[in-house]
Structures are given as C-alpha cells and as structure tokens.
N, C-alpha and C positions, 0 to 999 in steps of 0.2 A: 324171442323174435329172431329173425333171418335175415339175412342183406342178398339180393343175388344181384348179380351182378351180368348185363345185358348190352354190351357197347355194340352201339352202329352208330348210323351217320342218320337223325332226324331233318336233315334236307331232304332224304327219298322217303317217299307215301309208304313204298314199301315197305322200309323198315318200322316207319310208325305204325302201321296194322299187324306186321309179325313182332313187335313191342311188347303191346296190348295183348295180342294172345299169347306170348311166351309167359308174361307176369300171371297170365290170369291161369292159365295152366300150373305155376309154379305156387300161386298164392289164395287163389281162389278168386272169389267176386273182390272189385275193386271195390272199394267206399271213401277213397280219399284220392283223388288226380292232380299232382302238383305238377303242373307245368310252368319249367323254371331253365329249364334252356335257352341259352342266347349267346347272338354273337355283335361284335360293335368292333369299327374300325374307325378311329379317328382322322378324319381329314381336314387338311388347310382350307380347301377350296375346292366347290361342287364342282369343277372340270377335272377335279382331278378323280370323281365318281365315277368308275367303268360298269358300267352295264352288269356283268356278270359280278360284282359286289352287291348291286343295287338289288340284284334278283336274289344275291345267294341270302344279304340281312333278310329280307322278305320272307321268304323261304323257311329259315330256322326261324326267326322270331313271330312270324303268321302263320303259315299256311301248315307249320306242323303242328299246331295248337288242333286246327280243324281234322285234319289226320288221326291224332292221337283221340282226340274226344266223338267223333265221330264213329271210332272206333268202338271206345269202351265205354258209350253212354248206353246202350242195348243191354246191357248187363250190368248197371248201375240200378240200384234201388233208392227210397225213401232214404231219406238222411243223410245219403252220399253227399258228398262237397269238393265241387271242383275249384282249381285255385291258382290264377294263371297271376306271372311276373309282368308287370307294365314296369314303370319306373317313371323320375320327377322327370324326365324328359321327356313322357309324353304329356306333360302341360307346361316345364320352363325349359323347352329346348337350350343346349348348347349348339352356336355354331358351325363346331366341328364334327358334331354327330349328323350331319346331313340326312344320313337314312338312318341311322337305328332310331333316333326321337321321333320320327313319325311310323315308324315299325312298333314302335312302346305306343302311342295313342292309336295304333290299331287296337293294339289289346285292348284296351280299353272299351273300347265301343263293341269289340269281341265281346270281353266279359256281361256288359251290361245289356248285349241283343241274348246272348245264351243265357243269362239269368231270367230272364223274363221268359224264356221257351220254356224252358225246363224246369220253374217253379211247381206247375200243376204235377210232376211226378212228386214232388216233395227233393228235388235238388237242389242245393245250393251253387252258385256260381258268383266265385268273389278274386281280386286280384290286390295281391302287396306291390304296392310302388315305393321300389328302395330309393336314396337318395344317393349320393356316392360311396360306394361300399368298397372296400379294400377287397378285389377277388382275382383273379387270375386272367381275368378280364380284361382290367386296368393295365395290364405289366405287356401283357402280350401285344397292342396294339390299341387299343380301346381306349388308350390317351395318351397324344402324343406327347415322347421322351422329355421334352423343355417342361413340361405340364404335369409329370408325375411328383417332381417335390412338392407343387402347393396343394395336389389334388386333394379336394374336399373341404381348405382351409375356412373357403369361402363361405360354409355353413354358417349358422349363428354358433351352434358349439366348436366352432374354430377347427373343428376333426373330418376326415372321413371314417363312417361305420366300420364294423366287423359285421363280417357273415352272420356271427354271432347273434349279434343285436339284429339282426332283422329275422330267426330264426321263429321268434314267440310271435310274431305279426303270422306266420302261417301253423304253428299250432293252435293259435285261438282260430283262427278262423276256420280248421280240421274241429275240433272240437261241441260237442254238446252246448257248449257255453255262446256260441256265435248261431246258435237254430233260427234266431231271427234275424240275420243279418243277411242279407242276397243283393246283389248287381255294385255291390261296394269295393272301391277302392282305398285300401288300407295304407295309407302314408308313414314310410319310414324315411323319414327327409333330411334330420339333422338340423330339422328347423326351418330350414326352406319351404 
C-alpha cells in the first residue's frame, strides 16, 4: 500500500475536482471516499459570529463534501462506499459551536439524501458521528482555552475519545461486512 500525499485548501471547488483527479490518476478507480475534513471554532456568543467564519464552516464542512463526491461518483462503481463525518453535534448541539453543529446536521441529511440516490448503482453512503474526540481540532480553537481541561469529561465514560477509537466505525463501514448498511449514522459518542 501507498500513502500520497495531496495538500490544498478544500474551501476552493477547484482544488476539490483537481483532488479527485490527481488520486484517481495516482491510485486508479476510487472505491472507498472518506470525507472527514473539518473545521470548528468555538464561540461565546453568536454576535461574535462574522460572516466570513459562518461562510468559511459551511464551505469545509458542506459544500466540499458536494465538490468532492460530485466529482468522483462518475467513476465510482458497485460496492464503493462513501463515508462522510457528522458528529453528536449534529443532534446535541453545544452552545458554543454556533455553526459548526448545524454544518455537522447538514451532513447528515447530505448523507441520508445521497444514500437514497445512489443506492440503484449499488453505492453505499454512510456517515460516523464522533462524540468529543481528542484531535487537533480541540487545541487549535475548536474549544475554548477555560473548556479544554474538562473536555469530554461529560460523557458517561467520564473521557474524551482517541482518533483511535473512532477509526473501526469507518473500516466497518469501508468494509464487505457493512454491504447492507446505507443512509446510516454511525455513533461514536462516549455514551452520549
């Protein structure tokens, strides 16, 4: 197996279309599309929401899903499985996530409108909704500084995840073993 490695900026359409052809050039036909990019900024209070935040969450967390998949469903076949990131905040919103919790239940209703289209090819279209997960996410902005010692505490397992732990929610669902599983949302919650 190979890893290549492909950085731009999935806010521009463009890079998401030159994405999808550079991998498919480099790897051949896609059969497994994890879309799992995202961005979240923590805020006290929606006035303090500008405009150009509100558009940029949207942007990486929505509209490059459509970008990306739009691109490389044309050359997707039978059996492929698409596999986008929601999260528990697109059903128990926090307060401070203003826009990224309702950017996560886009997903959602993304996932479950494209799983219904795209079943008659024989596609799968499923999405893992992590619960609070320790990522680079969290440290960078994604939850404000007062809020990083307890983050996650709140679970019923008293923890925030690892990456780790929510890694097999999206191999099963890559997998032969998930063939009959489509428009589902995959809970990795911590209990919540």
């Amino acid at each position: 197996h190979r890893i290549y490695l492909m950085p731009g900026d999935i806010a521009k359409e463009s890079f998401c279309r030159k994405l999808v052809k550079d991998a498919e050039k480099a790897m051949g036909q896609i059969d497994i599309l994890v879309l799992n990019a995202g961005t979240q900024t923590a805020l006290r209070d929606i006035e303090e929401l500008t405009t150009e935040q509100l558009v940029h969450t949207f942007t990486v967390n929505v509209f490059s899903m459509y970008w990306l998949v739009k691109e490389a469903l044309p050359n997707m076949k039978a059996g492929a499985s698409i596999i986008t990131t929601s999260s528990i905040q697109g059903f128990k919103p926090s307060e401070k996530l203003i826009d990224y919790a309702p950017s996560k239940h886009a997903v959602v209703g993304f996932t479950r409108a494209l799983a219904q289209q795209v079943a008659k090819r024989g596609i799968r279209v499923n999405s893992v909704a992590p619960g609070p997960i320790w990522t680079a996410l969290q440290v960078t902005g994604g939850q404000l500084p007062e809020d990083l010692h307890d983050f996650g505490q709140d679970t019923p397992l008293g923890r925030a995840g690892q990456p780790a732990e929510v890694a097999g929610a999206y191999v099963f669902l890559a997998s032969d073993g998930a063939s009959f599983v489509t428009a589902a949302v995959y809970g990795v919650p911590g209990g919540n």
